[in-house]
C-alpha positions in Angstrom: 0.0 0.0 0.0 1.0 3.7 -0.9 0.5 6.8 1.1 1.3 10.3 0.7 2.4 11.3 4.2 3.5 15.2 5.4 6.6 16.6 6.4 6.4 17.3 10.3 9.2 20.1 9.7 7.6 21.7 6.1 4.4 21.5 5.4 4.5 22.5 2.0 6.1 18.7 1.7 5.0 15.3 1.9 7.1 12.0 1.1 5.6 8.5 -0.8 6.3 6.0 1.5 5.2 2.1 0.3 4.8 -0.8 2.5 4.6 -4.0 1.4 4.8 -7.5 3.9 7.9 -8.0 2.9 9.4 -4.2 2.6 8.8 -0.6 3.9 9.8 2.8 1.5 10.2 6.0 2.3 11.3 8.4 -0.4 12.5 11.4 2.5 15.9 11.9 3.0 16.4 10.7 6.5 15.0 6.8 4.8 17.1 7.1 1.3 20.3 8.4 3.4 20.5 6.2 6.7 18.4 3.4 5.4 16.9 3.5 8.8 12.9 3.6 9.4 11.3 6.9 9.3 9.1 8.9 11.1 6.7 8.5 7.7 6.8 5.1 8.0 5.7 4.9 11.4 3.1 7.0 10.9 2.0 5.0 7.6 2.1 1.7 9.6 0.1 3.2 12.4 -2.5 4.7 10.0 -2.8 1.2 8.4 -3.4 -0.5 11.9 -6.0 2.4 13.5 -9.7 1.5 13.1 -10.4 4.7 13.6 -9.1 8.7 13.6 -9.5 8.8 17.7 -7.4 5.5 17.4 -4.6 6.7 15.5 -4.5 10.0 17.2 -3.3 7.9 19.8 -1.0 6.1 18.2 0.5 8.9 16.7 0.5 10.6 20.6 2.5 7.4 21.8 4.7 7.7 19.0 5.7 11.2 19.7 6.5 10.2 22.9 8.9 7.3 22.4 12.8 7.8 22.1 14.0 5.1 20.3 12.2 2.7 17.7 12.7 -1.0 16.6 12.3 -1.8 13.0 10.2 -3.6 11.6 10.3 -3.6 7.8 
């Protein structure tokens, strides 16, 4: 699946990240530079698993929160 996610630091932006089951994609620089997952990714992965808007405004809220991530894709 595709999405068109925002910049959090320009708004004016917004990256293609693609996640597959096998692969995740982010075309920003911080995911084509350090090959590391991205803030868009996580907030791609959490839209894809909230049922709802109140549920992924707290997924994204516990996301903010955390200081270190493990990768999944």
């Amino acid at each position: 699946m595709t999405h068109n996610v925002k910049s959090h630091t320009d708004t004016t932006k917004s990256y293609t990240v693609t996640i597959t089951a096998t692969r995740c994609a982010c075309n920003c620089p911080d995911h084509v530079y350090r090959k590391r997952e991205c803030k868009h990714i996580r907030e791609a992965k959490a839209y894809e698993k909230s049922q709802n808007a109140a549920e992924f405004a707290d997924i994204m809220g516990q996301l903010a929160n955390r200081t270190s991530y493990s990768t999944i894709c």
